[in-house]
C-alpha positions in Angstrom: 117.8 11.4 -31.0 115.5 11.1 -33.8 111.3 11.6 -33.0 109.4 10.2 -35.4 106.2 12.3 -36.7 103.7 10.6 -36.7 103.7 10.1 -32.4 104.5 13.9 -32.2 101.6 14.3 -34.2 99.3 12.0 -32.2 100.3 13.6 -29.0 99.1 17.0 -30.3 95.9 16.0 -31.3 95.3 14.3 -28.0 96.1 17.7 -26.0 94.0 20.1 -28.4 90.6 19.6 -26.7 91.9 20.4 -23.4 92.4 24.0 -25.1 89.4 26.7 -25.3 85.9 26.0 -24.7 84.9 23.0 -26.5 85.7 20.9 -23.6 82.2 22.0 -22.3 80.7 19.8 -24.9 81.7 17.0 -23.0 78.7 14.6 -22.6 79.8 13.9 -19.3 80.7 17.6 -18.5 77.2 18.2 -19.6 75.3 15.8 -17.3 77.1 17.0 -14.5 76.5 20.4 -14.8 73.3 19.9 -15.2 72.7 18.3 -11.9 74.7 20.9 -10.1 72.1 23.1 -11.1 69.2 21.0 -10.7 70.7 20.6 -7.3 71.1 24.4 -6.3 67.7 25.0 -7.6 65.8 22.5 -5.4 67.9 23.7 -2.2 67.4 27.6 -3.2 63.0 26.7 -3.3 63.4 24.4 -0.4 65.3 26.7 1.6 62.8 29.6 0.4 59.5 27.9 1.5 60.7 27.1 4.6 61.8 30.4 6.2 58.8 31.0 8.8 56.1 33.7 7.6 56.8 32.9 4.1 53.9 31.3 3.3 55.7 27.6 2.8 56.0 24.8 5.5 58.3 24.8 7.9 61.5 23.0 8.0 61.8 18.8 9.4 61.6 18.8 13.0 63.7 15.5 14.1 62.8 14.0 17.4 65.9 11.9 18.8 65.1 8.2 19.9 66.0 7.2 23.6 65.8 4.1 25.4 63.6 3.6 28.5 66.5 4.3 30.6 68.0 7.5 29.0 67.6 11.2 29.7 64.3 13.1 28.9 64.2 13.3 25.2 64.8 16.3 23.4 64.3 17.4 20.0 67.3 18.1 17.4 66.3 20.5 14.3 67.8 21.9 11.2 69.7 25.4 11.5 66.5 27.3 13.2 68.1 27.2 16.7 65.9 29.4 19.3 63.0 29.8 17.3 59.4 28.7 17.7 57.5 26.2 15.7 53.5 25.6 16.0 53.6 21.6 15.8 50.2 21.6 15.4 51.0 22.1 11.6 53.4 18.9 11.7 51.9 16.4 13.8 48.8 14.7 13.2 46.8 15.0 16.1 42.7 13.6 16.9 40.2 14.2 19.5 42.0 12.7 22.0 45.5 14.5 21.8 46.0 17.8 23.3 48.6 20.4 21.2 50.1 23.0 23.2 50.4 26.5 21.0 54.6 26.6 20.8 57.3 25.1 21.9 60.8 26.0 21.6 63.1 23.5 19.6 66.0 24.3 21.9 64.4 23.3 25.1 64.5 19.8 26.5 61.2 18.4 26.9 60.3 17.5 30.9 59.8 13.4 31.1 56.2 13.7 32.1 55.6 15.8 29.1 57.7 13.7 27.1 56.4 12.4 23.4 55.7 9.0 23.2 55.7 6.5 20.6 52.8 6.8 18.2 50.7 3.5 18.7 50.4 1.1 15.7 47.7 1.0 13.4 44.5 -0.9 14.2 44.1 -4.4 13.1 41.4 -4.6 10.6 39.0 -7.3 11.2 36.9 -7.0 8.1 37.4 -9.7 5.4 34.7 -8.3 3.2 31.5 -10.1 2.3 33.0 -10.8 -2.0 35.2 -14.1 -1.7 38.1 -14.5 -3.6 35.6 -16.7 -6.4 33.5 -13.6 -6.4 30.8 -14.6 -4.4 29.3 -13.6 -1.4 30.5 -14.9 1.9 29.6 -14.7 5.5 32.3 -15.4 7.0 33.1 -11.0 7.8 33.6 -9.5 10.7 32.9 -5.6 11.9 34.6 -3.2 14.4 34.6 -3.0 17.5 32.2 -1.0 19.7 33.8 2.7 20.0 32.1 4.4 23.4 32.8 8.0 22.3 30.4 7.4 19.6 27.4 6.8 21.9 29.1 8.7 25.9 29.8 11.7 23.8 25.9 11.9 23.1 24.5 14.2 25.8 21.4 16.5 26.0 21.9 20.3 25.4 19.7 23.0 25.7 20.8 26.1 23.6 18.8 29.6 22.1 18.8 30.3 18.5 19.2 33.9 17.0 15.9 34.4 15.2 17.4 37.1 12.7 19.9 35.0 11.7 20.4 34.9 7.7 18.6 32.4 5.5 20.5 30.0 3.2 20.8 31.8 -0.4 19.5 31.2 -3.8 21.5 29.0 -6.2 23.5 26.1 -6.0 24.0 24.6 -2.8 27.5 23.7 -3.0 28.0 27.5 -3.5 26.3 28.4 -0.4 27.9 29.0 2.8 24.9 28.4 5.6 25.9 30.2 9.1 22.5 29.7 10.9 18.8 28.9 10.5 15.8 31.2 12.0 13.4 29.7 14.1 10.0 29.4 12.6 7.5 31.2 13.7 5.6 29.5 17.2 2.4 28.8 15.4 4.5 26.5 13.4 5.3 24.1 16.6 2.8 21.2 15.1 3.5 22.0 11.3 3.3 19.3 8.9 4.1 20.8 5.6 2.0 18.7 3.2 -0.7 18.2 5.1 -1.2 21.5 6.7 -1.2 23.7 2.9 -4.1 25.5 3.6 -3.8 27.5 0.3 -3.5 23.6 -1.7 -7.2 22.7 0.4 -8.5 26.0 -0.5 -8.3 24.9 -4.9 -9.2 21.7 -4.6 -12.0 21.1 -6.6 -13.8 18.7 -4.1 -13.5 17.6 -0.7 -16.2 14.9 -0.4 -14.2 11.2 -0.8 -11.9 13.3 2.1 -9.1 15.0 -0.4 -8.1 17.3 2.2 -6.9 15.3 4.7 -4.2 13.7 1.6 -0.5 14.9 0.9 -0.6 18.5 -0.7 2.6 19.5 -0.4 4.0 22.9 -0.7 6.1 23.9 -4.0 9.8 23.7 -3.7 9.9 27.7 -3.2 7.7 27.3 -0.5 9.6 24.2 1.6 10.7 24.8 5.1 13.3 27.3 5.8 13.3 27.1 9.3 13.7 24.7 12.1 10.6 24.3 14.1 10.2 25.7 17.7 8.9 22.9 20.7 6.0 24.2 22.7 6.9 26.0 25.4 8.0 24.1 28.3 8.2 21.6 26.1 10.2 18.3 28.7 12.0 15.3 27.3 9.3 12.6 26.7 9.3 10.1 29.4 11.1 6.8 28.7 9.4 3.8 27.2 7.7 1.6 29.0 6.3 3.6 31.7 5.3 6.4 29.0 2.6 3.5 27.2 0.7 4.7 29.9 1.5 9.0 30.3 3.1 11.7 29.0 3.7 15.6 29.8 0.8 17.5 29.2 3.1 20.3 27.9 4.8 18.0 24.9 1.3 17.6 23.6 -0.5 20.6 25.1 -4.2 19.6 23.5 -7.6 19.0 25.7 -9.9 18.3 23.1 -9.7 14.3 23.0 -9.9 14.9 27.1 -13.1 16.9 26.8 -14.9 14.4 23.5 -13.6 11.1 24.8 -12.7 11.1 28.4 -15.6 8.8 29.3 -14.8 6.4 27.0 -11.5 6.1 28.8 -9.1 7.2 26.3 -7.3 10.2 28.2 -8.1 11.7 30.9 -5.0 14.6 32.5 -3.8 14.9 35.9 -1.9 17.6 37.0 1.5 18.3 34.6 0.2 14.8 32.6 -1.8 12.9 30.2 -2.7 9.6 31.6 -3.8 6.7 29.5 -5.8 3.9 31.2 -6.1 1.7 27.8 -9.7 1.8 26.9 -11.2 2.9 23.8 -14.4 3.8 22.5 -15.4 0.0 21.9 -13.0 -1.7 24.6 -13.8 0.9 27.6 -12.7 -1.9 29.9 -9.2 -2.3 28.5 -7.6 -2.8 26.1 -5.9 -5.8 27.2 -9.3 -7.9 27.7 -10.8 -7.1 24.2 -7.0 -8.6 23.2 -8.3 -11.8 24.9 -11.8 -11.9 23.4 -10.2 -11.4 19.9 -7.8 -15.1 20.6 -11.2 -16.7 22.1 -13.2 -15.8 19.2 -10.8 -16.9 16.7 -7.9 -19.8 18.2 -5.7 -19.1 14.8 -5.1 -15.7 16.2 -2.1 -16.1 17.9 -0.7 -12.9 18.9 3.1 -12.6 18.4 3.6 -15.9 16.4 1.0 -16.0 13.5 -0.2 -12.6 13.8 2.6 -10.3 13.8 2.4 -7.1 11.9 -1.3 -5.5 12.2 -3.1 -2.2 11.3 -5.3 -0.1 13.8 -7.6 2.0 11.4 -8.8 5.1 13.1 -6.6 4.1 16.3 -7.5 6.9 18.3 -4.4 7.4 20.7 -3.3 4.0 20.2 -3.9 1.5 23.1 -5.0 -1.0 20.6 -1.0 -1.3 19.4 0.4 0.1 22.7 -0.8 -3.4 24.7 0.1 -5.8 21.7 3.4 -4.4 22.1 3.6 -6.6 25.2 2.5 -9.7 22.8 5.2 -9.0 20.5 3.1 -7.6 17.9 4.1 -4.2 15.9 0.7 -2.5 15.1 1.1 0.8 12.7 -1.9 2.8 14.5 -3.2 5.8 11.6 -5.7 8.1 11.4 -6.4 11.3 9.7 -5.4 14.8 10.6 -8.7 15.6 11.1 -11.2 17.2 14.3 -9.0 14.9 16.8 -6.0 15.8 15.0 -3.4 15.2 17.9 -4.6 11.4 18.0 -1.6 10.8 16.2 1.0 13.3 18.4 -0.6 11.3 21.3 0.5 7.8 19.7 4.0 9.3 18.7 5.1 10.4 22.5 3.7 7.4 24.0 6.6 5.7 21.8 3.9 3.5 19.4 4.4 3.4 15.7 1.7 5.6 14.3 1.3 8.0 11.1 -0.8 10.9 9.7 -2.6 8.9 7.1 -6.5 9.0 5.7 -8.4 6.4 3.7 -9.6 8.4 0.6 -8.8 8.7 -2.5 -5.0 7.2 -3.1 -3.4 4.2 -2.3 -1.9 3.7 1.3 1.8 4.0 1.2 2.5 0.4 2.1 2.6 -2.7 0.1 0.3 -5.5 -0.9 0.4 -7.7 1.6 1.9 -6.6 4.0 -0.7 -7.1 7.7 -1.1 -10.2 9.1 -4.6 -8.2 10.5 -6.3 -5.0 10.1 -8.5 -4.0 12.8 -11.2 -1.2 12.7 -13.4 -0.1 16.0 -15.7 2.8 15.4 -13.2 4.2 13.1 -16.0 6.1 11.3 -15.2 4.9 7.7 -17.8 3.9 5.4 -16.5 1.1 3.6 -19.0 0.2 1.4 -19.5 3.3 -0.2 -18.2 3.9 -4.4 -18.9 0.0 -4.5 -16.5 -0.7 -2.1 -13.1 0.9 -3.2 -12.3 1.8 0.5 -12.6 -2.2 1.4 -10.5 -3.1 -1.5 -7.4 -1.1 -0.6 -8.5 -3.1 3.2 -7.7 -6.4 0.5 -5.0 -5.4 -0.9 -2.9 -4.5 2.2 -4.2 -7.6 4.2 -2.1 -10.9 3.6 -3.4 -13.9 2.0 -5.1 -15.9 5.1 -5.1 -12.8 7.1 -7.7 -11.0 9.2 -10.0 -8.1 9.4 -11.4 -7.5 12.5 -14.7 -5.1 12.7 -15.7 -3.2 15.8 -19.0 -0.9 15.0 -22.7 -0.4 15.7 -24.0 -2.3 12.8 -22.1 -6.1 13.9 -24.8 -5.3 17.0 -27.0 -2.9 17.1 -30.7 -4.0 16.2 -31.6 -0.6 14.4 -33.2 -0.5 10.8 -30.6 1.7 9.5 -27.7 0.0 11.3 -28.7 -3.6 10.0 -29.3 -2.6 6.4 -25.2 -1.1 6.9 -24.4 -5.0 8.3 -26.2 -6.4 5.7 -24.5 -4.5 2.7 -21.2 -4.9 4.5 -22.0 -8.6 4.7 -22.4 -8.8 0.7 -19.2 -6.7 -0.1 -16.8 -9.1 2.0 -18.9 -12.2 0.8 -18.4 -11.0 -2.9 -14.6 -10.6 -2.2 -14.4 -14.4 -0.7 -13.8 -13.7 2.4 -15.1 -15.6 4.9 -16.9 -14.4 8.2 -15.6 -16.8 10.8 -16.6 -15.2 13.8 -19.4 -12.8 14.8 -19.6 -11.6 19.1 -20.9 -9.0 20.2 -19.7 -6.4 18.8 -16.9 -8.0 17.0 -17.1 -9.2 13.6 -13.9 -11.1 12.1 -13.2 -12.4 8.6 -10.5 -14.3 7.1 -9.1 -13.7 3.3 -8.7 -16.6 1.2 -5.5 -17.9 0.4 -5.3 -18.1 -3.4 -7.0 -16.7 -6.5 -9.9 -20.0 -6.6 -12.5 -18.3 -5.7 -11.8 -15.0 -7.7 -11.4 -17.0 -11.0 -14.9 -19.2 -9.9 -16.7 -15.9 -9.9 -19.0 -15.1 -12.8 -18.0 -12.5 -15.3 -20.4 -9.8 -14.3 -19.6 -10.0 -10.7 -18.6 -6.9 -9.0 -15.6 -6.0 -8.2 -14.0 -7.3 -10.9 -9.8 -8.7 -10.9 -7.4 -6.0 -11.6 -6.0 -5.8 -14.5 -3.1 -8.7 -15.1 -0.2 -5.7 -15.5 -1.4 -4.0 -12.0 1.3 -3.1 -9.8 -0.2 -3.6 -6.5 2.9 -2.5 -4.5 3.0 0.8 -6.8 1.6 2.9 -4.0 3.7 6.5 -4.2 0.5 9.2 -5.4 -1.1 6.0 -6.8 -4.5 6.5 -7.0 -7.2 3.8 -5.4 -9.0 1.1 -7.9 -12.1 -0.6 -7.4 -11.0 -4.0 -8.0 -9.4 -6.7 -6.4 -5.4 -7.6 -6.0 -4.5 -10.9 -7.9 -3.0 -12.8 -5.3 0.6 -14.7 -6.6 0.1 -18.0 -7.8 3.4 -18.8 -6.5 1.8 -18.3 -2.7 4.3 -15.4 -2.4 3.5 -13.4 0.8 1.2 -16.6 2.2 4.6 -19.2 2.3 5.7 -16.7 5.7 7.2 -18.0 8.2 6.1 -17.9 12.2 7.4 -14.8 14.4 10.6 -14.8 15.7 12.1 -17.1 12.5 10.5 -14.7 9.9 12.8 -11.8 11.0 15.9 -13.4 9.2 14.3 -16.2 7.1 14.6 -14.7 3.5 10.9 -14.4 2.7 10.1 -15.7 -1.1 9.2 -12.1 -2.4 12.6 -11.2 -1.8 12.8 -12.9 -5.8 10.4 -10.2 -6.8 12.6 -7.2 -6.3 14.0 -5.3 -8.9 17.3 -5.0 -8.4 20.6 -5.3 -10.4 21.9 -8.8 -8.4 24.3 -11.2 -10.2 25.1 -13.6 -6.9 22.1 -15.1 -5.0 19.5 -12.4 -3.6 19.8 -14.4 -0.8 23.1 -14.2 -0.4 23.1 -10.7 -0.2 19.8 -10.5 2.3 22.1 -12.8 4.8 24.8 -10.6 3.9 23.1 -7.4 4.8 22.2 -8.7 8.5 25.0 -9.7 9.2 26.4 -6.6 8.4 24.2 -4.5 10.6 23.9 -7.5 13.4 27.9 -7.4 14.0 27.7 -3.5 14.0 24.8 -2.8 16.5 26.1 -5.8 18.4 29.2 -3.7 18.8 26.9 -0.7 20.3 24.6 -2.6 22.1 25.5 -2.0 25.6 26.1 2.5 25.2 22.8 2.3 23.1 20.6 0.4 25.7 21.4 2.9 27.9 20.3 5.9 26.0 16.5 6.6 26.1 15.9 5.7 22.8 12.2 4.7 21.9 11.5 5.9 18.1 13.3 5.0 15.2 13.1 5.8 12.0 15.7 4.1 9.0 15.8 7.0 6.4 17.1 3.9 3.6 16.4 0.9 4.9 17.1 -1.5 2.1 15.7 -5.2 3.6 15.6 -4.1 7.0 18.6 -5.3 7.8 19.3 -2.6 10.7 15.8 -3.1 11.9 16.2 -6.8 12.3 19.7 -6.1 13.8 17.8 -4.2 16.9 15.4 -7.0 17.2 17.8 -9.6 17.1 19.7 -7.6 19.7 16.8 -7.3 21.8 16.7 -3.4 22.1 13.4 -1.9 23.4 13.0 0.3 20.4 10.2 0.1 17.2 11.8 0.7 13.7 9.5 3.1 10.9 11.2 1.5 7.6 11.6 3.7 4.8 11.7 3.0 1.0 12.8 5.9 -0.7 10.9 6.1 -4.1 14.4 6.6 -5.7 15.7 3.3 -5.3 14.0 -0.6 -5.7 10.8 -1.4 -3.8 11.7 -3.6 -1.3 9.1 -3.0 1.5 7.2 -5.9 0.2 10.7 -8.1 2.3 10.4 -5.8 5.1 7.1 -6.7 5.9 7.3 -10.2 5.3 10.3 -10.1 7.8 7.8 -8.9 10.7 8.7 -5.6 10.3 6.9 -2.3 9.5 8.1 0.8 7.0 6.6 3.3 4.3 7.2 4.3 0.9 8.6 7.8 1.1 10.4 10.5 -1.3 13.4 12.5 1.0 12.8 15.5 -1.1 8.9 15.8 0.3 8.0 16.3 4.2 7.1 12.8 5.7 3.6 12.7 6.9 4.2 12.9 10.2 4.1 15.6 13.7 7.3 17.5 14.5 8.9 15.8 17.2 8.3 12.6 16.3 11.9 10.1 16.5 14.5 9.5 18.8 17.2 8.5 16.8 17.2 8.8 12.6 19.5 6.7 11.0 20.7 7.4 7.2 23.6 5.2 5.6 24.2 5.7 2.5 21.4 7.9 1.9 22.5 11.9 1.1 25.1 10.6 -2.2 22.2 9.2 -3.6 19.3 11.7 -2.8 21.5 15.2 -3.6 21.3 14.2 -7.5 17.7 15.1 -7.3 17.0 17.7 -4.3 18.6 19.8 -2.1 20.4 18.3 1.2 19.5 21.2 3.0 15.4 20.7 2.2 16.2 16.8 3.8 18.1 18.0 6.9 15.7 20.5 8.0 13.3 17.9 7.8 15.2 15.6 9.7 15.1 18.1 12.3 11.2 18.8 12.1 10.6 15.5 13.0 13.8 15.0 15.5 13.2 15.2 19.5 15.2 17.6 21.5 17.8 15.8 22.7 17.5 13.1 20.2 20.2 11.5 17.6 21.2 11.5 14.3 24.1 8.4 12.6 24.6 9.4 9.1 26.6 6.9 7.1 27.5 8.5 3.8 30.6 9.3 1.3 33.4 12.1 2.2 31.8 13.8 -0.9 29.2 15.2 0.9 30.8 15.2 4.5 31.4 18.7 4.5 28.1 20.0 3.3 26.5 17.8 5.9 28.3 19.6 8.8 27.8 22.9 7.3 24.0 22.4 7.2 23.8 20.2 11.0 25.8 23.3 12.4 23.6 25.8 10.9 21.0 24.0 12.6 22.5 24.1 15.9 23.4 20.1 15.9 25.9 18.8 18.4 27.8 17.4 15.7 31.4 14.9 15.3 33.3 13.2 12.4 34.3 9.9 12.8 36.1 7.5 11.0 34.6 4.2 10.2 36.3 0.8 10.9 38.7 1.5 7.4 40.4 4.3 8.8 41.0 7.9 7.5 41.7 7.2 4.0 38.4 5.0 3.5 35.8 6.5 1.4 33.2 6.6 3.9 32.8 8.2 7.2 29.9 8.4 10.3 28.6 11.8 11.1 27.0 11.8 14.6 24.7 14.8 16.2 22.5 15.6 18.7 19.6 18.1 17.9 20.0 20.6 20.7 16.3 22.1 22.6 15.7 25.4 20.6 14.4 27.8 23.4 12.2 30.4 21.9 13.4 33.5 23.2 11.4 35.4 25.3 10.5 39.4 24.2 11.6 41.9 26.5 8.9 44.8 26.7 
């Protein structure tokens, strides 16, 4: 049989690379090899990691599913029969679950002890405020009310080591705080910038009243220390009943008792203060002279027309405790000065009141912004330095408002005492107002509603208008000018509503802000109560039951959480504040019927330690740690804090952790939570407690 050479050829070349080693070259050899090794590789480092005490996780735990009616569960594993595993490092667990140290994988777990099913997510409710056109909607909702945020809240008493270390120099991110010391207890009343007794010793004059102004301490200087109470220092009796006392040992000062107790200020009685509303010019009451005020003047409608007023030199504040009760908010102030704890008194009675002096700087509220300022015997001479005192009265009162003048000259018949009348009577003529009512020994004018007069004035007149570029809501270490505010021709500030409808009617000054706003400003002010109505309507029934009197909004953009408490009818008074490093918007919050302050978070607020309840700061610490410290703000915060009282911090996880560091250092009560979003939002609610501080007592 013939083979023909050509198919033996063929044949041999087929078989040749199944000879030698060139058969690796195989593409498909290749690829296969290569994830063989791959392979081997991943299950060597898997396998490595997971051996227990080698640093790495341990291996997948597999829980076996049943049905309702089958054995007790038990739990199936990969090869680490008999050994223990800490499932604390596999399952995620919250407050609420309870993680028992080890248990061993080849046990079966008892039925009452059995896992159960992890429940499903939480439906989110929110719809945002953006609509899908890009603008803004109301149509959002907001969670619900969560009790552990508010039950959990209790009052603690708790000693702090006073040689405990200081917080280090240099960055704060790089400093790890374990505890504060207590300041020393001369330093129960301190407030930092107006008690710099070195700044009052170099100023260069005290005579228009410089030293009873801000002076605050350099930054090297700024508290280190959280403030002791008094000793036997109580929790301050609940609004209503403490309008009318207090414990003698939360303001333990007799020298108002002694200088005013028969004008019927204050008198104590046993472990109190007692406070039987009279003043020095109203020693009957101060509910009567309330009445004579409406019968002197019928437009005076307490708690509709008039609704935000000043007391000037308020003394311990009866004036604005009793218009309380007529739905009025009254910001009582007076100077730190011989009667210094005037102010402490106001504060623990639970009545808006601050540390502030007319002298040489602007007030630190907006134009505009009372509806009446009222002075009785408040000892200030307003017609002195042709008249610059009156004129900061003119540019804080509202077009068509009121000043009301209780003093010796509107009725006492002496020489010196008349010539004062009739020199006040020829300032307020020559700033158009108009005296509609003088009684006994009340005086009340009325400022005109528009520039006319101003402009009909002649050119030498004195004061003169301010210049046209004037800011007159620039009022942060502004100094005061003798002239008088240009009132907006557009009737901005007059065109107010009537109290309750102001509080959510967006006022027209709201156009005035300066802010970056590409939708409606309106829009966004509806937006913004609704946001903060939904969510303290959601709290409303724990927080009414907390004794909760003083509050103070750290960044209160238009007042939104303000108006929210209103609306919600909550007992409380709301202080307001505009931090200087965002947009002015006080000039809305005072329009809405509300009260507040311009106020830098990297300076001590001019106020007594002690002063607030509960101090609310969303949004507030991302901004302000570009430009100070959140140390220097917390340790104020907890100047001014009660024992016992509360803290809600709204802020980014960025500075989460820094925030907890510092409110443990302080001794805070202190709890993470999670808002509406869930873990992985960008936001989350820090809640504390400020703990009593007990100074401790020195064994001989």
């Amino acid at each position: 049989m013939e083979i023909s050479a050509p198919s033996v050829s063929l044949s041999v070349q087929a078989m040749k690379p199944l000879y030698g080693l060139h058969f690796l070259k195989a593409p498909f050899v290749i690829k296969t090899l290569a994830f063989v090794s791959i392979s081997i590789a991943f299950f060597y480092i898997g396998n490595r990691w997971s051996v227990p005490g080698s640093g790495g996780y341990q291996r997948i735990i597999f829980f076996s599913p049943t049905s309702a009616s089958a054995s007790p569960r038990q739990v199936s594993f990969s090869p680490n029969l008999g050994k223990s595993f800490n499932l604390s490092a596999v399952i995620s667990h919250g407050p609420e679950q309870s993680i028992a140290p080890s248990l061993n994988v080849g046990a079966t777990v008892s039925a009452a002890t059995a896992l159960t099913d992890a429940p499903p997510p939480p439906q989110i409710a929110w719809v945002g405020i953006v609509d899908e056109n890009g603008t803004m909607s109301d149509d959002f909702d907001v969670e619900e009310y969560d009790s552990q945020l508010v039950d959990d809240w209790k009052y603690n008493e708790r000693e702090i080591d006073t040689t405990a270390p200081k917080e280090g120099d240099g960055g704060e991110d790089q400093i790890s705080i374990k505890s504060y010391q207590l300041c020393s207890e001369s330093m129960k009343e301190y407030i930092p910038c107006l008690d710099n007794v070195e700044a009052v010793k170099n100023l260069n004059s005290t005579r228009k009243g410089e030293q009873f102004e801000r002076h605050c301490p350099a930054k090297d200087k700024g508290l280190d220390c959280l403030v002791p109470p008094p000793r036997g220092y109580r929790r301050p009796i609940p609004w209503p009943k403490s309008r009318d006392e207090v414990w003698f040992n939360n303001v333990p000062h007799t020298r108002l008792v002694e200088d005013k107790g028969g004008q019927n200020w204050i008198y104590q009685e046993n472990d109190k203060f007692k406070f039987p509303g009279g003043g020095t010019q109203f020693i009957h009451g101060a509910d009567q002279y309330l009445d004579q005020i409406e019968k002197m003047v019928p437009d005076i409608t307490f708690g509709r027309h008039i609704r935000v007023v000043l007391d000037v030199g308020c003394g311990v504040a009866s004036f604005g405790a009793y218009l309380m009760s007529r739905n009025v908010i009254t910001m009582s102030i007076a100077p730190k000065d011989v009667h210094e704890n005037q102010i402490q008194f106001a504060l623990e009675r639970g009545v808006p009141a601050m540390v502030a002096a007319f002298a040489t700087r602007r007030l630190l509220y907006p134009s505009q912004a009372f509806d009446m300022i009222h002075c009785s015997r408040c000892k200030i001479n307003w017609t002195s330095e042709d008249g610059i005192l009156l004129l900061e009265v003119n540019r804080l009162l509202r077009a068509g408002g009121y000043f009301a003048w209780a003093a010796q000259p509107v009725y006492k018949h002496e020489p010196s005492l008349e010539e004062q009348w009739e020199e006040m009577f020829n300032l307020t003529t020559r700033l158009c107002w108009e005296l509609v009512k003088k009684e006994g020994y009340i005086a009340i004018w009325k400022k005109p509603l528009n520039n006319t007069c101003y402009l009909g004035k002649e050119a030498s007149s004195k004061p003169q208008l301010c210049e046209p570029d004037d800011d007159p809501d620039n009022v942060w270490y502004t100094d005061l000018k003798a002239c008088i505010t240009w009132l907006p021709e557009n009737g901005y500030g007059v065109n107010i509503t009537e109290w309750p409808a102001r509080l959510q009617n967006p006022p027209g000054r709201l156009q005035t802000i300066q802010i970056d706003a590409v939708i409606s400003r309106n829009e966004l002010f509806r937006a913004e109560s609704k946001y903060w109505n939904d969510i303290i309507a959601s709290y409303a029934n724990g927080w009414k039951q907390m004794e909760l009197r003083n509050v103070l909004d750290m960044k209160a953009g238009f007042g939104g959480f303000a108006a929210a408490l209103a609306e919600q009818k909550f007992d409380f008074w709301v202080l307001n504040v505009v931090p200087v490093s965002g947009p002015n918007t006080l000039p809305v919050i005072y329009d809405r019927g509300l009260v507040g302050v311009m106020h830098d978070w990297c300076e001590p607020l001019d106020t007594y330690p002690r002063t607030y309840d509960l101090l609310h700061a969303a949004g507030l610490f991302s901004v302000e740690k570009k430009r100070c410290n959140m140390s220097t703000i917390l340790l104020e915060m907890d100047r001014i804090l009660r024992p016992g009282g509360h803290v809600y911090i709204r802020d980014s996880i960025t500075v989460m952790d820094k925030l907890q560091e510092i409110s443990n250092a302080m001794g805070w009560n202190v709890q993470l939570h999670d808002t509406y979003e869930g873990p992985h939002a960008s936001y989350r609610i820090l809640i504390c407690e400020k703990s009593l501080l007990q100074i401790p007592e020195v064994k001989s």
